[in-house]
Each structure stands twice: as structure tokens, then as C-alpha cells.
C-alpha positions as CSV (number, residue, x, y, z in Angstrom):
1,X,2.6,140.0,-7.8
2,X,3.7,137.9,-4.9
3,X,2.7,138.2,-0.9
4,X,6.4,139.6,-0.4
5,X,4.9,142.4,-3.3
6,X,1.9,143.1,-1.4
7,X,2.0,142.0,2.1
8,X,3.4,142.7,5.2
9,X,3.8,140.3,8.5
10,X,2.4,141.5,11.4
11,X,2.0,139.4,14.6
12,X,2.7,136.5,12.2
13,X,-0.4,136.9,9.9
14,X,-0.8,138.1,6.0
15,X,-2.0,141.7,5.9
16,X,-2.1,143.6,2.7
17,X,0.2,146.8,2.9
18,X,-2.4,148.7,0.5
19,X,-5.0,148.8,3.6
20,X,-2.9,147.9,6.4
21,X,0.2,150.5,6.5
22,X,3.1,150.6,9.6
23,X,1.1,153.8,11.2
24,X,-2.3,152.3,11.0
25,X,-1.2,149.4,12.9
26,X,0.5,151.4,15.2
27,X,-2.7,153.3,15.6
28,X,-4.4,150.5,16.5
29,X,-2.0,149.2,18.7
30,X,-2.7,153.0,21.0
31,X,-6.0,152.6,20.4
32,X,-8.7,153.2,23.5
33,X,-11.7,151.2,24.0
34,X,-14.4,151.9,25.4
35,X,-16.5,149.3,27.6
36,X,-19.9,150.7,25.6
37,X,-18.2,149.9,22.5
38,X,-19.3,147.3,20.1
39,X,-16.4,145.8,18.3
40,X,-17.2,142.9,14.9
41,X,-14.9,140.3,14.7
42,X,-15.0,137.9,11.3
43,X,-12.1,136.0,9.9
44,X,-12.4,138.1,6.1
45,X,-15.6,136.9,3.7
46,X,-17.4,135.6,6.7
47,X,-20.3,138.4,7.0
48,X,-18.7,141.5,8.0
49,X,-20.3,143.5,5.8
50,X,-23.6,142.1,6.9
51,X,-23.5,143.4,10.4
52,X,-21.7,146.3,9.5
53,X,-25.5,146.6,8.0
54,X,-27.4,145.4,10.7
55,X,-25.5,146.5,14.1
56,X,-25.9,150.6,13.1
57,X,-29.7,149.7,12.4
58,X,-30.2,148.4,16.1
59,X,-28.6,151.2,17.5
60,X,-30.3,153.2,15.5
61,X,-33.9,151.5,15.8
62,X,-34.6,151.1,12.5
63,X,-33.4,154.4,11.4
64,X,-32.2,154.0,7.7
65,X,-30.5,157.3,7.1
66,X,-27.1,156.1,8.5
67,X,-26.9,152.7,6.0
68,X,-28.0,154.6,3.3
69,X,-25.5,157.9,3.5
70,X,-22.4,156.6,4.8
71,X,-20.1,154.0,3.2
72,X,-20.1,150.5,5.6
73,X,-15.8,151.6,6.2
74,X,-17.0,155.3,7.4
75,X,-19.5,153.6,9.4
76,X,-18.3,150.7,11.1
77,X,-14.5,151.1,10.5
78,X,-12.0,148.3,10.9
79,X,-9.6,149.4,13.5
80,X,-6.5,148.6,11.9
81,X,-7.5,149.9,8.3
82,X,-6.0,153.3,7.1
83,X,-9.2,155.0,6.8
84,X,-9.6,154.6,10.9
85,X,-6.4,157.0,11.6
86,X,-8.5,159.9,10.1
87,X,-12.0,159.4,10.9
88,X,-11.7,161.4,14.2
89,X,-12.5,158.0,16.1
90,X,-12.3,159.1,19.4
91,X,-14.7,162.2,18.9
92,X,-17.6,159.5,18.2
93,X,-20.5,159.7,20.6
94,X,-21.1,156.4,22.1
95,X,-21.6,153.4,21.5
96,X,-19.2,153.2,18.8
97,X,-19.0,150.4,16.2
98,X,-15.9,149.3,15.0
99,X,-14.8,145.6,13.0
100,X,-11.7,144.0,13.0
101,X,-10.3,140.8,11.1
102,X,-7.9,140.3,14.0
103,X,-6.9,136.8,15.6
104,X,-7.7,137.2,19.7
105,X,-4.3,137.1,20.7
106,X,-3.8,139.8,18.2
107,X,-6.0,142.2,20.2
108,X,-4.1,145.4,22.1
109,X,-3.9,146.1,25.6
110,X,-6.9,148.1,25.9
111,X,-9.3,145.9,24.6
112,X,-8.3,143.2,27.3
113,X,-8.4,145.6,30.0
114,X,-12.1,147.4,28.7
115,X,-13.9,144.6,27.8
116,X,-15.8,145.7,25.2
117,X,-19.1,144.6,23.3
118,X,-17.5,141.1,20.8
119,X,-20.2,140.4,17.7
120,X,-17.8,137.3,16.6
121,X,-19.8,135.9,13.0
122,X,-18.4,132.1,12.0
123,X,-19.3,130.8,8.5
124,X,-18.8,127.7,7.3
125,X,-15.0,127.3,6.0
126,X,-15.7,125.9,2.8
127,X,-17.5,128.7,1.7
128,X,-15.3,131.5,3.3
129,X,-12.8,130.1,1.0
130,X,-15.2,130.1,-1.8
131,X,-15.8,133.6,-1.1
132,X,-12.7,134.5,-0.9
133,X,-11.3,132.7,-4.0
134,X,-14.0,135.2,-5.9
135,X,-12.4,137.9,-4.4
136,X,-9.0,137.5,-4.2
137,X,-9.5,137.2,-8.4
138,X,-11.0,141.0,-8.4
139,X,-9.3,142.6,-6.0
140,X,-5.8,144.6,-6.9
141,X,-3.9,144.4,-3.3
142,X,-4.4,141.0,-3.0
143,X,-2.2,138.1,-4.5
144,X,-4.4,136.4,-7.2
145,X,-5.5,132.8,-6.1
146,X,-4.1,131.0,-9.1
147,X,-6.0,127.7,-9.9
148,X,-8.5,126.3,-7.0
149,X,-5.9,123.5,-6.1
150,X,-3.0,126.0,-5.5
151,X,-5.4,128.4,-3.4
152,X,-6.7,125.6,-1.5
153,X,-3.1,124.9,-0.1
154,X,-2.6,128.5,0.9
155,X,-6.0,128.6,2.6
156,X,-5.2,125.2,4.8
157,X,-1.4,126.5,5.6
158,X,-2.5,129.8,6.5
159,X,-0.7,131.3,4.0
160,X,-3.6,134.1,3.3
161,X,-4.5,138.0,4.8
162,X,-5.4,137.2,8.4
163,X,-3.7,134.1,8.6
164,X,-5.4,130.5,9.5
165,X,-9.3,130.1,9.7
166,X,-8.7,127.9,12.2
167,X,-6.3,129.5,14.4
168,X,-8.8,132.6,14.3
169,X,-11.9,130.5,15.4
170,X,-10.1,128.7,17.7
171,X,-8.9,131.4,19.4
172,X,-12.2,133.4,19.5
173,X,-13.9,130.3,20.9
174,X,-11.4,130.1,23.6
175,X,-11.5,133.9,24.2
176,X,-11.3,134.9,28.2
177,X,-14.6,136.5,29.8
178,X,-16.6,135.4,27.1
179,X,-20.2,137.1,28.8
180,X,-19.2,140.2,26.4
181,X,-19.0,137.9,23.4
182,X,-21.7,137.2,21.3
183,X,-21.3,134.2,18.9
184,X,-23.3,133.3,15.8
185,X,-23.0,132.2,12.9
186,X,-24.0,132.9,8.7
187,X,-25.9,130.5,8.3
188,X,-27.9,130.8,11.6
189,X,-28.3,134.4,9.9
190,X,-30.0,133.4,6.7
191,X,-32.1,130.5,8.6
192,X,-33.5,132.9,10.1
193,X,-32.7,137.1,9.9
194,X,-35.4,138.5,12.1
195,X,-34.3,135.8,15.2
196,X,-31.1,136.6,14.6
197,X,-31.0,140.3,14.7
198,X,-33.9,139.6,17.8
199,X,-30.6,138.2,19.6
200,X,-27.8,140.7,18.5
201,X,-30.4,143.8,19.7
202,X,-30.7,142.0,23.2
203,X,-26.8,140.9,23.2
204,X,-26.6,144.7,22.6
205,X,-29.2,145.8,25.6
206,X,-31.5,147.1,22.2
207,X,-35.0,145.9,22.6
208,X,-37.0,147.0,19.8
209,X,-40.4,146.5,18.7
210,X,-40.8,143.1,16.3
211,X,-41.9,145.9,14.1
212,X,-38.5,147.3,14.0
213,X,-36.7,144.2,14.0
214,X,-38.7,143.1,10.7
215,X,-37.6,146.6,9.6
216,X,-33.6,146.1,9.9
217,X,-34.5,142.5,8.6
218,X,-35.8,143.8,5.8
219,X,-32.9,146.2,4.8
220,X,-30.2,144.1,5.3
221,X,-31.7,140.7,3.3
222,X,-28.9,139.8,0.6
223,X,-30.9,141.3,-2.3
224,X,-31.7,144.5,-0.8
225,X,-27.9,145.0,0.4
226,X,-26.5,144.7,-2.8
227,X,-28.8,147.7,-4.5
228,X,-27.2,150.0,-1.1
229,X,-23.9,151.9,-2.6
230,X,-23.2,152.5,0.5
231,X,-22.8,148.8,1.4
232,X,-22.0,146.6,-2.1
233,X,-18.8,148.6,-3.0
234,X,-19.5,149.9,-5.7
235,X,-18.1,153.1,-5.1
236,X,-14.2,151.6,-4.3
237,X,-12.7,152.5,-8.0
238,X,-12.0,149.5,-10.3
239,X,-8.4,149.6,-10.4
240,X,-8.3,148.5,-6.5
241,X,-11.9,146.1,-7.0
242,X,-12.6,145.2,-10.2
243,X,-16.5,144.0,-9.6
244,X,-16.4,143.1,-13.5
245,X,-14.4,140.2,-12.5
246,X,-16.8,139.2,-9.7
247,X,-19.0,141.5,-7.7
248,X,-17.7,142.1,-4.2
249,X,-21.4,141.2,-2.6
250,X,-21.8,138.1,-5.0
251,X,-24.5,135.7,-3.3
252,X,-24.8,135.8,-0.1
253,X,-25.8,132.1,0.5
254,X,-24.3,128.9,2.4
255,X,-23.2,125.8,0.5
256,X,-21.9,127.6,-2.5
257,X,-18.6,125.3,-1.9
258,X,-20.0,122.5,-3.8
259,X,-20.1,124.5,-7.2
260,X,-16.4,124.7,-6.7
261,X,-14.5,122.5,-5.2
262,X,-14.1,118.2,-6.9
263,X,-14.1,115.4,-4.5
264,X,-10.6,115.1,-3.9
265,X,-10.7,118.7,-2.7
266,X,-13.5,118.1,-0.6
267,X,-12.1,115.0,1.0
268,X,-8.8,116.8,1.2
269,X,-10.3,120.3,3.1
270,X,-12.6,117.3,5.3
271,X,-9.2,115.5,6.3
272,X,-7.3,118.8,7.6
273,X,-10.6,119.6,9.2
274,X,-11.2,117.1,11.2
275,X,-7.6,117.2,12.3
276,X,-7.3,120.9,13.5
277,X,-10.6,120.9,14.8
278,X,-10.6,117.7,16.9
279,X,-10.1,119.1,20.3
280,X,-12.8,122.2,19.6
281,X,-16.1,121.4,21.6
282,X,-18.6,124.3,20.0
283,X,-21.0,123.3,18.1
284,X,-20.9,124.9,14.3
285,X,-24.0,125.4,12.7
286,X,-22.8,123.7,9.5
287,X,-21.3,120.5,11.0
């Protein structure tokens, strides 16, 4: 099927209608922060489900019974999903967690005025769209990538759920009172786990013990994540995520770009790059 079949346009970005209905945008759009909140923002396949892991086990100090009896959508919702319109959201003690996949200018009118607490996780481009080539190949509500090469086009126009990877990290970068944002990256997470959740517990005003923190390290290393059915999927049925195709939490590693993509996609990704990132000053973990 094409996007027309299973997307809709909303604030001029990709989002799949199966997850992303009229009301639940609308929903959204109402929606009322507040300033204990924690909100996760990734552009999709860039570690979401990671600190949807590792965020409820700060607040939580190292209590496991959460992550291991409530699936990662129950527990830290995306706002504009279907799920959040019936999940009693605003009945949640605080601090609640919530993710989202949305651009910054994309945000409502609450969030600006609230401020809430911003966990924004970059990865490395080449392998978000490694990632998501995988996944877009197993998952029903999403248009299938076709070959590499034709994916690879859609990816560097935009033409994908959520829009541009550049436009996202762009805007996040440039994001207004940025002392409630917290950046970091993947691969800064699998350098080193236990420094980074160190630095999202203190981001969070969470100190815990270096006992606890090797704790939530533990749990949430790649391998130990994807035995949790509460956090690898397994329990969405096959005929929306078919992990036969390609297991939804597949590695979990930086550089897996270079077992897909030839030079002349490399040098072509490298050229539109360098070009829409020229005039961005952050330093990224994988340049």
C-alpha cells in the first residue's frame, strides 16, 4: 500500500492513521502539561524504547515491578498515540512520563507555556535509517521500504512517519529555554550506560545510590531488554508486527549502517549531510 493508503498529514509530517487517528491528535493538541512532567522526544528508531526502560526505573529507584508488568506504551505513552486517549492520563500521580515523536514546532500550547522535563535521545542517522529500513519491512501500517536505494530517497526528502531527521534535530537543538532539556545521544548510552543514566537521574533531580544506578543499568542493557515482554513487543499480534520478518528490538548497537548501505549510498547520505547540517554547531557524538 501507498502513504496516501496508510498515512495521514498532520502539521506537514507522515503519520500512520493505524496509530495516529483525527481524535488522538486532537487529544493531544488539549492536552495539559504539567511542569513535573517528563516528556521523551526521539525522531522514531532512535532509542525510545530504551528510556521508556530506563526513565520509570529512576523514578522508581530501581524498582523493577513497573518494567516488568506494564507494556513500555501503558507506561510511558506517546502522547499522540491512540492508546493515550484512554489511559486516564490526567489521573496519573506525578511525575508523569510521556514520549512523543513530534518535531518542536509541532508541540501544543501547553507544553510551551509549562515547560516541562525534555529527555531528547539523537542517534546517529545512518543507523536510524538502518533501523528503520528493518522495521518498516515487518510492520503492517507502515509503507514497505522497497529496495535500500528507493528508501534512502524517501529518508533524505522526508518523505517518512515523522517527517525529516534533520528538520527534527534541528529544531530540537534550537528549542527555546533549553535548561529543561536534556540532550544525549545512543551512542553516548552504550559507551557508557551507568554514566549515562548517572546524568538523566540528576537531569531528573533523582540521585540514587551507584548501587541503584548499576541496578537500572543492568535491566535495561540490550540483551536483557529484549527477554522483557513488556519492552521487545512481542505481545503486539503479528498481523500489525510481524517480528518473523525482523524482530522489533533487533541489535541495539551503533555502526550497523555499514552492513547496509554501498559506497555510493554512503557518499550520497555524506553529501546531503553535510549540506543540511552545515549551519548546526552541536557537537554529535558520531561525527
Amino acid at each position: 500500500m501507498t502513504e496516501a493508503d496508510l498515512y495521514d498529514v498532520y502539521k506537514g509530517v507522515f503519520v500512520p492513521k493505524h496509530l495516529h487517528p483525527p481524535d488522538s491528535l486532537k487529544y493531544y493538541e488539549d492536552f495539559t502539561f504539567r511542569s513535573d512532567d517528563v516528556l521523551i522526544v526521539t525522531y522514531p528508531k532512535s532509542g525510545t524504547t530504551w528510556l521508556q526502560e530506563i526513565v520509570p526505573l529512576i523514578h522508581s529507584e530501581g524498582d523493577l515491578t513497573p518494567v516488568h508488568t506494564i507494556p513500555n506504551w501503558d507506561r510511558v505513552p506517546w502522547l499522540e498515540e491512540h492508546r493515550a486517549k484512554i489511559l486516564n492520563l490526567e489521573q496519573r500521580p506525578s511525575p508523569r512520563v510521556f514520549a512523543t515523536h513530534f518535531h518542536y514546532g509541532m508541540m501544543n500550547e501547553s507544553f510551551f507555556k509549562v515547560k516541562p522535563k525534555v529527555i531528547y535521545v539523537m542517534r546517529n542517522p545512518k543507523d536510524v535509517f538502518t533501523s528503520s529500513f528493518h522495521y518498516y519491512g515487518m510492520a503492517s501500517y507502515l509503507v514497505n521500504p522497497g529496495t535500500a536505494d528507493e528508501f534512502l530517497e524517501k529518508f533524505l526528502n522526508g518523505k517518512i512517519m515523522f517527517g525529516s531527521w534533520f528538520d527534527h534535530v534541528k529544531g530540537w537543538l534550537k528549542a527555546k529555554d533549553q535548561d529543561h532539556i536534556f540532550y544525549i545521544s545512543y551512542e553516548e548510552m552504550i559507551q557508557d550506560l551507568k554514566g549515562s543514566v548517572t546524568k538523566m537521574a540528576q537531569f531528573l533531580e533523582k540521585p540514587l545510590s551507584p548501587e541503584v544506578i548499576e541496578k537500572i543499568a543492568e535491566n535495561c542493557l540490550f540483551k536483557n531488554m529484549k527477554q522483557n515482554k513488556m519492552s521487545n513487543y512481542s505481545l503486539v499480534p503479528e498481523e500489525f508486527m510481524n517480528q518473523k520478518k525482523s524482530e522489533f528490538l533487533r541489535k541495539g548497537i551503533s555502526g550497523d549502517w555499514k552492513n547496509l548501505f554501498t559506497e555510493a549510498q554512503t557518499e550520497k547520505f555524506n553529501t546531503v549531510y553535510k549540506d543540511k547540517m552545515n549551519n548546526v554547531t552541536f557537537k554529535f557524538f558520531w561525527d
